[in-house]
Each structure stands twice: as C-alpha cells, then as structure tokens.
C-alpha positions as CSV (number, residue, x, y, z in Angstrom):
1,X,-16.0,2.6,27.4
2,X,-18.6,5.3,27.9
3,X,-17.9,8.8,29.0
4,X,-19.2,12.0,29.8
5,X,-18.8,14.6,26.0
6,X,-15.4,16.0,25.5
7,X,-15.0,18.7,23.4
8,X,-12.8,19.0,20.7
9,X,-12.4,22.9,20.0
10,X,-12.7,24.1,16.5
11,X,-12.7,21.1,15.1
12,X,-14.4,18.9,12.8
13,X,-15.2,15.2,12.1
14,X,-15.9,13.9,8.9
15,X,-17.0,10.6,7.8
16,X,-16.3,8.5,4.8
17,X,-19.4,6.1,4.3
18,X,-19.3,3.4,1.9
19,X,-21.6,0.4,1.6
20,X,-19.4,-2.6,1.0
21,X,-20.6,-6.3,-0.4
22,X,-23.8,-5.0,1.6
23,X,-22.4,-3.8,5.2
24,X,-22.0,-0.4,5.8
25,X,-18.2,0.7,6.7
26,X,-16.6,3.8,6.8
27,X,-12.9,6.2,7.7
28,X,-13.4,9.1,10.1
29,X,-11.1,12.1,9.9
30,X,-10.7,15.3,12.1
31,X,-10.2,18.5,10.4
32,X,-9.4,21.9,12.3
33,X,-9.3,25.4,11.9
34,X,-8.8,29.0,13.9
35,X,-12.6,28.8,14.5
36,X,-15.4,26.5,15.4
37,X,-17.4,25.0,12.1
38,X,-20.9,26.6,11.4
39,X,-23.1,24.3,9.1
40,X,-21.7,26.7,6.0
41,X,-18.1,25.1,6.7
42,X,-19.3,21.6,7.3
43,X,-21.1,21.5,4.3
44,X,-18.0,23.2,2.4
45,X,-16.0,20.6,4.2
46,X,-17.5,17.6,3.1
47,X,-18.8,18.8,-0.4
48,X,-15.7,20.8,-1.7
49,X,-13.1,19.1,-0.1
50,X,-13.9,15.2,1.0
51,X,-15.7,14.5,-1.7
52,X,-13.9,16.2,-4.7
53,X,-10.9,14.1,-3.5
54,X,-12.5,11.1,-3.7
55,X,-13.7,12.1,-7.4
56,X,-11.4,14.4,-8.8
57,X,-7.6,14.0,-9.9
58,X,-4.8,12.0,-10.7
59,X,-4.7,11.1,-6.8
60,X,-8.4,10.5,-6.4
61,X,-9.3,8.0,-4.0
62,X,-12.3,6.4,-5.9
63,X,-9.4,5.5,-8.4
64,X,-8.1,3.5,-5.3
65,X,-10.6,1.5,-4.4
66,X,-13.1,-1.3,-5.8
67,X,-16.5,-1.2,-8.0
68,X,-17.9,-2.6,-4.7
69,X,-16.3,0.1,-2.6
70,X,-19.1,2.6,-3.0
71,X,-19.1,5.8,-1.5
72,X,-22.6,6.9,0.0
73,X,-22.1,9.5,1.8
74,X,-19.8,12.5,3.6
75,X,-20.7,13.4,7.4
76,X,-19.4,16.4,9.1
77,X,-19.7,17.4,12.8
78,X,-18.5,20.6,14.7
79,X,-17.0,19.0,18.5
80,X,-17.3,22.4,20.2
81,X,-20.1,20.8,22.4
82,X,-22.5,17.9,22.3
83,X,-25.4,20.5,20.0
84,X,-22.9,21.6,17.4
85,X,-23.8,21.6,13.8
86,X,-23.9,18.9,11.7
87,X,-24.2,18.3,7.9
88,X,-25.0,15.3,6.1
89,X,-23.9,15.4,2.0
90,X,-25.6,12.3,0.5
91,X,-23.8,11.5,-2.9
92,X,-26.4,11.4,-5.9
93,X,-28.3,7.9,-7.3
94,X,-26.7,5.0,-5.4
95,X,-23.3,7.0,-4.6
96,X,-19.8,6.6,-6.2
97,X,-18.1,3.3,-6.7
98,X,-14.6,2.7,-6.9
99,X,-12.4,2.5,-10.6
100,X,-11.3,-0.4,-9.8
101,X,-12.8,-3.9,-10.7
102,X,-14.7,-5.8,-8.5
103,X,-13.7,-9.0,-10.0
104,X,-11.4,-10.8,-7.3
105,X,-13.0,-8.6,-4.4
106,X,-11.9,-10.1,-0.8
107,X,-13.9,-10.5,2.4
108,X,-14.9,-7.0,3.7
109,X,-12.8,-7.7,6.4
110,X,-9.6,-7.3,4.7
111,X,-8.2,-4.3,4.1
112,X,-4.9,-2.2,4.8
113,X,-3.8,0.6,7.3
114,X,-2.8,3.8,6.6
115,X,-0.6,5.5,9.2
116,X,-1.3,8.9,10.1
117,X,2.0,10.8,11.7
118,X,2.3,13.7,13.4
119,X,5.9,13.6,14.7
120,X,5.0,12.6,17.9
121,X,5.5,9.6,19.7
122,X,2.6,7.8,21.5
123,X,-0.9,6.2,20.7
124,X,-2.3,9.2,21.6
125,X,-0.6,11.1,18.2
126,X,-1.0,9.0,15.6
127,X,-3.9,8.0,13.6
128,X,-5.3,5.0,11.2
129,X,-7.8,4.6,8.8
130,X,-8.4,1.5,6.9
131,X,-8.8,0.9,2.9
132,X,-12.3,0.1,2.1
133,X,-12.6,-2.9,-0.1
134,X,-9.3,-4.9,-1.8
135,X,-9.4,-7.1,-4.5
136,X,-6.4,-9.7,-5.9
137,X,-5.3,-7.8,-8.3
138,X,-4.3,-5.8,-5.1
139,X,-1.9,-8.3,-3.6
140,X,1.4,-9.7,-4.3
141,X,1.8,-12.1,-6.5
142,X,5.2,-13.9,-6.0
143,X,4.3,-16.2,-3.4
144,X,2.7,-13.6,-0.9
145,X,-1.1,-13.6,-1.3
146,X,-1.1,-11.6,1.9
147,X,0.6,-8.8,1.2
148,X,-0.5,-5.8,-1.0
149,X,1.7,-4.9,-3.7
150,X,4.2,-1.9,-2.9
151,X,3.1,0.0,-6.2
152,X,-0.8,-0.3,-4.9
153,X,0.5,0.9,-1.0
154,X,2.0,4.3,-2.9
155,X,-0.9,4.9,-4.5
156,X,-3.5,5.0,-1.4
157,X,-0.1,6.6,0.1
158,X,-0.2,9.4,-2.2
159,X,-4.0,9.7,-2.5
160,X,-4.2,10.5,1.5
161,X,-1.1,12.8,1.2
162,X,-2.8,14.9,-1.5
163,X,-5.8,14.9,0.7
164,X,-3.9,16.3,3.5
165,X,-2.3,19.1,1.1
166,X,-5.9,20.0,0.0
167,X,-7.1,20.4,3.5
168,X,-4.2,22.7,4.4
169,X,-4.4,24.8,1.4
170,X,-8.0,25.8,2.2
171,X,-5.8,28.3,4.5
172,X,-7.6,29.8,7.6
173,X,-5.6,27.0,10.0
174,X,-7.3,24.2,8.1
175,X,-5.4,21.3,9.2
176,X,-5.9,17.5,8.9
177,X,-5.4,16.0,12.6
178,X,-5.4,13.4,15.0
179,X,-7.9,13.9,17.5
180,X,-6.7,11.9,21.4
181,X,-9.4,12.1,24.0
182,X,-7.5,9.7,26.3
183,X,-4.2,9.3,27.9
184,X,-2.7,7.9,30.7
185,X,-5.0,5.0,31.2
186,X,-7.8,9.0,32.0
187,X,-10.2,10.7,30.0
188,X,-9.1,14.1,28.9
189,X,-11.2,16.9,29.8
190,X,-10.5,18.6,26.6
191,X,-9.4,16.5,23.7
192,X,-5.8,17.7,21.7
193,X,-5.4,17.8,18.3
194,X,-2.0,17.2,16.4
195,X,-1.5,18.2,13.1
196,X,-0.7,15.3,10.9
197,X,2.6,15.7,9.0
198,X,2.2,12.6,6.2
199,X,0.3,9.5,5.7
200,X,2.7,6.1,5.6
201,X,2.3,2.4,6.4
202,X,4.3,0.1,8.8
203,X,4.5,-3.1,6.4
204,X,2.8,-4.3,3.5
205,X,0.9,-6.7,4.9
206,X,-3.0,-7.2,4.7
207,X,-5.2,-6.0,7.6
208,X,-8.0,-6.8,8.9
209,X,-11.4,-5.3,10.6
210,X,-14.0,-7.5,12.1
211,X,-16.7,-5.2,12.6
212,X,-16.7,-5.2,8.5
213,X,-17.1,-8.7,8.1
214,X,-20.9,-10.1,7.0
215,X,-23.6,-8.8,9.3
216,X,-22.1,-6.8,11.3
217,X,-21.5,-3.2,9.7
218,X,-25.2,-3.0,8.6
C-alpha cells in the first residue's frame, strides 16, 4: 500500500542481510536515540553494535543460525526525512556464515518468529523478525518435525535479548523499538516508536515466509 514518506524522528533502521540457499533475505530493526543519526552513528550502529552481536559472545547470533545462513551485510538509515543519511557496512570476503551445520538445512521458507514486546497491546506495538535459515537438528524430535525444540527457541530468545541490552547500554536514549506507521485502518502522519521490553515467542511451532522461498528474495 503506497504512501506519501513518514518520518520516524531520531530514529534508525537497520538491516540484517543474509544470502540464503541463494535468495537474499533479511530482519529489519529500528533503533532510537535523543537525537537524529548522522552517518558517524549509522556507521557505529551497524559496525559496533549489529554486527559484533552477530560475531561476538556467548549469545552471538551467528552461533544461532546455519553455515548457509550467511550474513552479507548491515544497513542503517536515519527516518528524519526521505534525504537522511545512510550507511552501508559490507562484511569482508563472502560475509559471515552461521556455526551451525548446514547439513539437514530446510526450505528457505521455514523459519521461526521472534516476538518483540513492548507492554502494549495492539498490532501497532509489537514487532517480529524471523530466523534466517533452520536445519533438523533444529526441530523436535519426538514425533513433532514441525516444531523447533524449546532449548534452540531460548537460545535465539536470549541472543535477541542480549541484543536489546547492548543497544540500551550504548546510553544516550539508545533504544531498540517498534516502529507503527499505521493505525486505525490511517496512515500516521508521524510514525511512534515503543521501546521494546523483551523478545519472546507465542508457540514453538515452525513459521514460514514466502517471499524467501526459491526465486523470489533474489
């Protein structure tokens, strides 16, 4: 549904690009502050934050996620208005893959939803983003092929809570939030951010995202 820019003041998006069994997928976040991102911040953003939680730690993400689950690059844009900066941090080589083994990887399609709470009820205040890449080893294995395993659900759990701790302890307002540009069935004229509390996950069952099955993420 197209619409005229909204801004989203002092506040930053960030994306998570991966390539994945050869489709491109990725996780967007919004991050604010007390005061709109210059190129300095994006870049510290996405370099010193985003991607030394994906590589660094006993709660790194990379360690939660597939060798085909490879991590290309980190995107950050200011929201002030439609000409704000923008930084784009490419990962080195061919980017970072995942810890995990790729053997037993599922359809790109499949993958699990993280739940991003703000204490606030309505579609407008919470968020979602969406595992990249889940093997079997992943799963149950009692009978129940499609659900993940509750020890593999804490872990992405706690990897996204310790991202959410990092964020806030840059200091300076930093805040990981959900960014709503529409309610009431009408665009907002300025989009409101909520500051998101803990990550969590309404069941364990397996999810799934067309737009990453074959030939259409690329």
């Amino acid at each position: 549904m197209s619409h005229p820019f909204i801004p989203a003041p002092n506040t930053a998006l960030v994306e998570m690009v991966y390539g994945y069994e050869g489709q491109i997928i990725e996780n967007t976040f919004h991050v604010v502050r007390n005061s709109p991102f210059d190129a300095s911040a994006l870049q510290s953003l996405t370099q010193n934050v985003f991607d030394v939680w994906d590589s660094t730690g006993t709660a790194r993400f990379s360690a939660q996620r597939t060798a085909d689950s490879v991590l290309t690059q980190v995107k950050g844009r200011a929201l002030d208005t439609n000409s704000s900066p923008v930084y784009i941090y490419t990962l080195p080589g061919s980017g970072r893959p995942g810890v995990i083994s790729s053997q037993g990887s599922l359809p790109g399609n499949c993958t699990f939803a993280i739940t991003l709470q703000t204490g606030l009820a309505g579609r407008s205040y919470r968020g979602r983003i969406f595992i990249p890449g889940l093997n079997y080893a992943m799963l149950q294995t009692s009978g129940a092929r499609n659900l993940v395993s509750a020890a593999q659900a804490n872990a992405w759990i706690a990897s996204v809570n310790s991202l959410i701790a990092q964020i806030a302890a840059i200091g300076s307002g930093y805040h990981l939030v959900v960014t709503s540009y529409y309610n009431n069935h009408a665009w907002r004229t300025t989009a409101v951010n909520s500051i998101v509390l803990n990550a969590a996950y309404a069941d364990l069952a397996v999810d799934s995202q067309r737009r990453r099955l074959a030939y259409r993420g690329a």
